[in-house]
N, C-alpha and C positions, 0 to 999 in steps of 0.2 A: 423425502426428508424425515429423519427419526424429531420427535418430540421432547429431546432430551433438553433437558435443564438448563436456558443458557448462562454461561460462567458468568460469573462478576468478575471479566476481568477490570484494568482500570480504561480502555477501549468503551465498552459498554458501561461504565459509569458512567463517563461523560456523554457519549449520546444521551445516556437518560436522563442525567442533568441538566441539557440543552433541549430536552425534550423533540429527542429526535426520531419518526418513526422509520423504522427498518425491521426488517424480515433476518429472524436466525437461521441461518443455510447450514447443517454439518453434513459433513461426508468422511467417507474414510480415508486418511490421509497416508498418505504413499511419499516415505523419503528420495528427496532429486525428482518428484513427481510434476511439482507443479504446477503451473496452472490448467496446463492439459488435464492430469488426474480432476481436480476442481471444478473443469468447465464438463467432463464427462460423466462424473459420479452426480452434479445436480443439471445438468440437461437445459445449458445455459452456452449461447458461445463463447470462446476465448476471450473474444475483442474484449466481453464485457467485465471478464474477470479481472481487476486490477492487482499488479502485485507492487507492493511498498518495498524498494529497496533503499539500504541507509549506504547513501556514499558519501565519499569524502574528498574535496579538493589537495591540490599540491600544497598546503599550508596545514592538511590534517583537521579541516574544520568541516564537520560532518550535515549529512544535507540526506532529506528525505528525497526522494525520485519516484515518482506516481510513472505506470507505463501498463498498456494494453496487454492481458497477457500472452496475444498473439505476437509479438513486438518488442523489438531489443532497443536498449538506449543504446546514443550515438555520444560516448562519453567527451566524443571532439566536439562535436554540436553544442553540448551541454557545458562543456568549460568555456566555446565562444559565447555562450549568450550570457554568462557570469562573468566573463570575463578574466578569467583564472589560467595557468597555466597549464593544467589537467586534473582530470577525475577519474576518479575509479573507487571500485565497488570497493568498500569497509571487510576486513576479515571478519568470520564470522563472530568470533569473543569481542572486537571492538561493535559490532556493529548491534550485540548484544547491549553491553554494557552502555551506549548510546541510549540506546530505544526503552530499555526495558522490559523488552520479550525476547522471543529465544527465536531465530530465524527459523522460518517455515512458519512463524507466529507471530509475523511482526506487524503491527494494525499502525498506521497514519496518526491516529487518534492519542492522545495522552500519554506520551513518549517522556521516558525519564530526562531525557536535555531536551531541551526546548531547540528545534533547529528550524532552520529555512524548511518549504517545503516547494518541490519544482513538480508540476504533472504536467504530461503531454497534453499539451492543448485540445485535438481530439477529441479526449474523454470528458471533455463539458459536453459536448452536442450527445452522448447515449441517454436513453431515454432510464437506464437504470446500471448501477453496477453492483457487485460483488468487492469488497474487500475484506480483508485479515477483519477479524474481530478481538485478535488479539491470544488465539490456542491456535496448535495447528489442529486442522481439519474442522474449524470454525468462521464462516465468514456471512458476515451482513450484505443484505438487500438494499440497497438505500439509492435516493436522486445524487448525481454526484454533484449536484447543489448546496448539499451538507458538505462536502467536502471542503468546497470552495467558502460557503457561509464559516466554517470551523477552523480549517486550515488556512485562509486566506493565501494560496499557493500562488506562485508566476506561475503563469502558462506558458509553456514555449512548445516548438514544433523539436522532436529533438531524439526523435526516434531512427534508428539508423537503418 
């Protein structure tokens, strides 16, 4: 791990507002890479990498999705348990313009719209994960404790 300066994004304001402790991770970030690239550039497994995708149900009303980044969501699972008539992933300029970061950069944390936030149930019981910090090739060390303390996410199982 380089020593480099971690950004002020608005992700890392709020942890430090909240006085949150976490570990700055960079690595070199590989477009369509993933969280493969992530979990192998810092020598960490997949499972624990989480990646924040922004989707949106059939009404267009947009929703964070916490998921292993061994592991794909089950967008049918995930409209059952909300109760919707389907989901799917947000284009990348809407899913932008949601969040307030740029995909490949998009951190759970301090999102320009305020939305729901759903994570795989799973990812409470690791004992630490990795997510976006909010730059690509940027991501935090934290309990996914803070997640849950911060995001107040539903859990569901919903991985396909």
């Amino acid at each position: 791990m380089t020593n480099a300066a971690i950004p002020m994004t608005t992700a890392i304001r709020m942890l430090k507002d909240h006085k949150v402790e976490f570990e700055p991770c960079f690595y070199e970030y590989e477009e369509k890479g993933g969280t493969a690239v992530s979990s192998r550039e810092l020598n960490v497994p997949e499972h624990n990498v989480i990646k924040t995708l922004i989707m949106e149900d059939d009404q267009k009303k947009p929703m964070i999705v916490l998921m292993h980044g061994d592991q794909q969501v089950s967008t049918k699972q995930l409209a059952r348990e909300l109760n919707v008539k389907s989901v799917k992933p947000c284009e990348p300029e809407v899913a932008n313009r949601h969040s307030g970061y740029v995909v490949g950069g998009t951190s759970p944390f301090a999102t320009k719209k305020n939305m729901p936030v759903i994570m795989q149930k799973t990812i409470a019981d690791l004992p630490f994960i990795l997510i976006n910090g909010g730059k690509k090739g940027f991501l935090v060390r934290l309990s996914p404790n803070v997640v849950i303390q911060l995001l107040n996410p539903k859990l569901f199982d919903i991985k396909a």
